[in-house]
C-alpha positions as CSV (number, residue, x, y, z in Angstrom):
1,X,120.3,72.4,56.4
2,X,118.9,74.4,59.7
3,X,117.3,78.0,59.3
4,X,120.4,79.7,60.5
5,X,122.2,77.8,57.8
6,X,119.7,78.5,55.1
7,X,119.6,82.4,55.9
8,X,123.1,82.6,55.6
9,X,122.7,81.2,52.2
10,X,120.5,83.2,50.8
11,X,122.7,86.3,50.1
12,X,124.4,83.8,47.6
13,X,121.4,82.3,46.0
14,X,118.9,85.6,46.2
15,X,121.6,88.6,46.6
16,X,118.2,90.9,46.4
17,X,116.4,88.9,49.3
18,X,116.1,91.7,51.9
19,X,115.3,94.7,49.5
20,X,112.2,92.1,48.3
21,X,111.0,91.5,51.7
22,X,111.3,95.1,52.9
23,X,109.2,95.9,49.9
24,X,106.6,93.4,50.7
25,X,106.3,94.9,54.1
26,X,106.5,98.4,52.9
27,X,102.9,96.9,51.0
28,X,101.8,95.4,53.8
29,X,102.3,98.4,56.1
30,X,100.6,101.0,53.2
31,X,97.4,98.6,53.1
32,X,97.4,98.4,56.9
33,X,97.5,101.7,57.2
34,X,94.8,102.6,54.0
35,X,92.6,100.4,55.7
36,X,92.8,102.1,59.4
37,X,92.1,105.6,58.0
38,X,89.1,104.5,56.1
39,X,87.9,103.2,59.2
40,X,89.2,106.0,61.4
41,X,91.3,103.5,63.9
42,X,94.5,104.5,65.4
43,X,96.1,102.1,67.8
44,X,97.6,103.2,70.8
45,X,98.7,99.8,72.6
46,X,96.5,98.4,75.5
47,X,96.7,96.0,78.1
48,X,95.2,93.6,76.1
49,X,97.5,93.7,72.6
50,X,98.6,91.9,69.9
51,X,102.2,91.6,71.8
52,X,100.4,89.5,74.3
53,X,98.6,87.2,71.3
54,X,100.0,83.8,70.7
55,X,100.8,83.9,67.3
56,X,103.0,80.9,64.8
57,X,104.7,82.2,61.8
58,X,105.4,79.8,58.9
59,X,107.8,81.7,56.7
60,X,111.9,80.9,56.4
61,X,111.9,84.6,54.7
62,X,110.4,86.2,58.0
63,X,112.3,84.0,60.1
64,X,115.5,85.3,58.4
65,X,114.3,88.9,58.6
66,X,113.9,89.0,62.4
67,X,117.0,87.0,62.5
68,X,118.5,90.1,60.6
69,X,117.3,92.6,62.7
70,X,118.2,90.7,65.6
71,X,121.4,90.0,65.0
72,X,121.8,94.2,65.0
73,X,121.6,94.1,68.3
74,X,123.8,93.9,71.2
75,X,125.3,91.3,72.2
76,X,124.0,91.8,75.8
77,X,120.9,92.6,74.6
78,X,120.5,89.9,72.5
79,X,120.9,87.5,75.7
80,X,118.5,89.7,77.7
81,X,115.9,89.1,74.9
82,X,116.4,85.3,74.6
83,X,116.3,84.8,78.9
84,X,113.2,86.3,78.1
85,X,112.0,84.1,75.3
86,X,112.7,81.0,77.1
87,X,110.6,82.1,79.6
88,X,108.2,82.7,77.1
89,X,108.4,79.2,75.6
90,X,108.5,77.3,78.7
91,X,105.4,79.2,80.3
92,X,103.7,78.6,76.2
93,X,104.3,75.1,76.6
94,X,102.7,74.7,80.1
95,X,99.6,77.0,78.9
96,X,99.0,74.4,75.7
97,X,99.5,71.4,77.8
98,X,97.0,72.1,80.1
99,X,94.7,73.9,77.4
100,X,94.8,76.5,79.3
101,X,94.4,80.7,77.9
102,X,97.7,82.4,77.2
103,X,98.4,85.8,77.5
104,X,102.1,86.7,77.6
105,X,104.4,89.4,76.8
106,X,106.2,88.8,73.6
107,X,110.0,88.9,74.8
108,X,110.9,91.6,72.2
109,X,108.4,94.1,73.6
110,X,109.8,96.7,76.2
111,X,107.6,98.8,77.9
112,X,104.8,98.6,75.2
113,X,107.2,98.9,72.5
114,X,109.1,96.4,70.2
115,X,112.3,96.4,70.1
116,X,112.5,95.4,66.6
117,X,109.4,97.2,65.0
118,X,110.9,97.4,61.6
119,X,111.8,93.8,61.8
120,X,108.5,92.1,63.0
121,X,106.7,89.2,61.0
122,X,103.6,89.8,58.8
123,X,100.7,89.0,61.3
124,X,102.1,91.4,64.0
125,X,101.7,94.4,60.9
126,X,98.2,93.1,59.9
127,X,96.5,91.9,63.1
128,X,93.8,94.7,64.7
129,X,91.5,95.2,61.3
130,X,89.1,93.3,60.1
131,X,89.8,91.1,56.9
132,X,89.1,88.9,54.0
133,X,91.1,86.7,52.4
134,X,90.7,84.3,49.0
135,X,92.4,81.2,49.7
136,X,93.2,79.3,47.0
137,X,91.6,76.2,48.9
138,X,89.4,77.1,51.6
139,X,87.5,79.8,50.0
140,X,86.7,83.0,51.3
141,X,88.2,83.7,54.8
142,X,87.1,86.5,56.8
143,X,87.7,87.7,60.6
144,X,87.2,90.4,62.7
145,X,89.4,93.2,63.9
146,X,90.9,93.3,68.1
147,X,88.3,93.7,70.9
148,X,89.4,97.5,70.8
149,X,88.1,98.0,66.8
150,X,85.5,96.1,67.6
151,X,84.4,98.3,70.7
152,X,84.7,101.3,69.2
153,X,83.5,100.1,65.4
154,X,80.9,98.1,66.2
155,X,77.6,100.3,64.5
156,X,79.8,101.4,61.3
157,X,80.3,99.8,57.6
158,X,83.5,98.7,57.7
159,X,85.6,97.7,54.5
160,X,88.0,95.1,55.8
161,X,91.2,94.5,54.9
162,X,92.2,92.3,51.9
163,X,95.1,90.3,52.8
164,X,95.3,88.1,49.8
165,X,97.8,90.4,47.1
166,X,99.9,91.1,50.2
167,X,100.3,86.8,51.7
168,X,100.0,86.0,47.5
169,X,103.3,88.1,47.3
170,X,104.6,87.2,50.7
171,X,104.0,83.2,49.4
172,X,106.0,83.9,46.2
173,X,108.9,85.5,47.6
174,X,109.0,82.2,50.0
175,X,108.6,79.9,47.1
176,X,111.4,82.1,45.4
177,X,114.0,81.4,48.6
178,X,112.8,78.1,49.4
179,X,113.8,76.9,46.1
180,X,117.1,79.0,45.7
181,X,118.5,77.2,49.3
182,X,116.7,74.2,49.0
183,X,115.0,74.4,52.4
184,X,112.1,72.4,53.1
185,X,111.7,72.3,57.1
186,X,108.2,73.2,57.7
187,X,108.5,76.5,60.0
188,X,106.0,76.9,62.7
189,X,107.3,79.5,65.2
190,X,106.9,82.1,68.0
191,X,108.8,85.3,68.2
192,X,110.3,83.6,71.2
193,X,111.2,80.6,69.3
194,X,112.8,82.2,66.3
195,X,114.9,84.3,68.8
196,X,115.9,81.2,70.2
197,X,117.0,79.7,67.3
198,X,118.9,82.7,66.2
199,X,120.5,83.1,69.4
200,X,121.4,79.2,69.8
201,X,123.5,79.7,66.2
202,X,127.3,81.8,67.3
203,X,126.9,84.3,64.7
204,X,130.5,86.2,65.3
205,X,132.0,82.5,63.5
206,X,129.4,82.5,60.4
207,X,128.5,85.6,58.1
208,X,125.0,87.3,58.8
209,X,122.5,87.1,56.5
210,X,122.3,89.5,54.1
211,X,125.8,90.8,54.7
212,X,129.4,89.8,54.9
C-alpha cells in the first residue's frame, strides 16, 4: 500500500480522521499562539523564514491532510505547484550532496504567503518559539526560537513552548490510522515531496480522501 492508497482508505477505517486532525491543529495553533503573546512576538514573514527552512515530516496523517487540501485546488494550479516542487527537490538533492546550506522557497508559498495555510504540517505551525519537549527516550529537548525572536528576545525570560501534549496527541492519532490502514512505510518528506507524491497519483479515477 502507497500513501495515496492509504489516505484514500482512511475514510473507511477512521470516518472521523479529518475532524481529529483539525482539532489537533486547532491545539497546536492555540498553544502557538498562547506562547507568542506571553512573549510579545508577532511574526510578519522575513527574508529569512521558516518557508525557506528545510524541514522532513514523518507523519502519514499530515501527509494526507496536505494531500487534502491540495487536492482542493485547481487542476492548473496544482501543476504550477508541483513544476515548482520538482525544482525544489532537484536543487534539495544537489544542496545535500554537496553538503552544502539550503535556503529555498517552499513551492506552496506565493509571494510570502502559503497557499495552503490551513493545510500545512505541524513543524511549519510550531517553528519560530522557543521550546521544550519530554521525549520519552532522549530526555528533555529544548531549542531556541528563529534568529528574528532571538534578536528581538534576547535580554527577556522567556517561557518556551511545550510541544510534548500537542506531538503526544499528534503520535496517537498516527498510531490510531497507522493501525486502522495497516501502513507501515516510514514517511520522511518535504512539502515538495509530498506534493509530488499527491500529484504523481490521478485523483479524478480514485475518491479523495476524506470524501467521496
Amino acid at each position: 500500500m502507497d500513501f495515496n492508497a492509504a489516505c484514500r482508505s482512511l475514510p473507511l477505517h477512521v470516518p472521523d480522521w479529518l475532524e481529529r486532525v483539525i482539532a489537533v491543529y486547532a491545539q497546536m495553533d492555540a498553544a502557538y499562539d498562547d506562547a507568542a503573546v506571553h512573549a510579545g512576538f508577532t511574526c510578519t514573514g522575513c527574508e529569512d523564514n521558516c518557508c525557506r527552512t528545510r524541514f522532513r515530516h514523518h507523519t502519514l496523517i499530515e501527509y494526507a491532510y496536505l494531500r487534502q487540501g491540495f487536492l482542493s485546488l485547481a487542476a492548473g494550479a496544482r501543476r504550477r505547484i508541483a513544476a515548482e516542487a520538482a525544482i525544489y527537490r532537484e536543487a534539495l538533492r544537489e544542496a545535500e550532496s554537496r553538503g552544502a546550506s539550503f535556503r529555498y522557497w517552499c513551492p506552496l508559498n506565493r509571494e510570502g504567503r502559503c497557499r495552503l495555510y490551513a493545510f500545512r504540517p505541524m513543524i511549519c505551525r510550531l517553528h519560530g518559539l522557543p521550546y521544550i519537549l519530554h521525549h520519552p527516550v532522549r530526555g528533555v529537548i529544548q531549542g531556541t526560537g528563529c534568529h528574528i525572536f532571538e534578536q528581538a528576545h534576547r535580554q527577556r525570560p522567556l517561557r518556551p513552548l511545550d510541544r510534548s501534549g500537542i506531538y503526544k496527541k499528534l503520535a496517537g492519532l498516527e498510531q490510531a490510522v497507522r493501525l486502522a490502514t495497516r501502513f507501515r512505510a516510514p514517511v520522511r518528506m518535504t512539502v515538495a515531496d509530498m506534493i509530488l507524491a499527491v500529484e504523481s497519483d490521478n485523483p479524478a479515477k480514485q475518491m479523495v480522501a476524506g470524501g467521496g
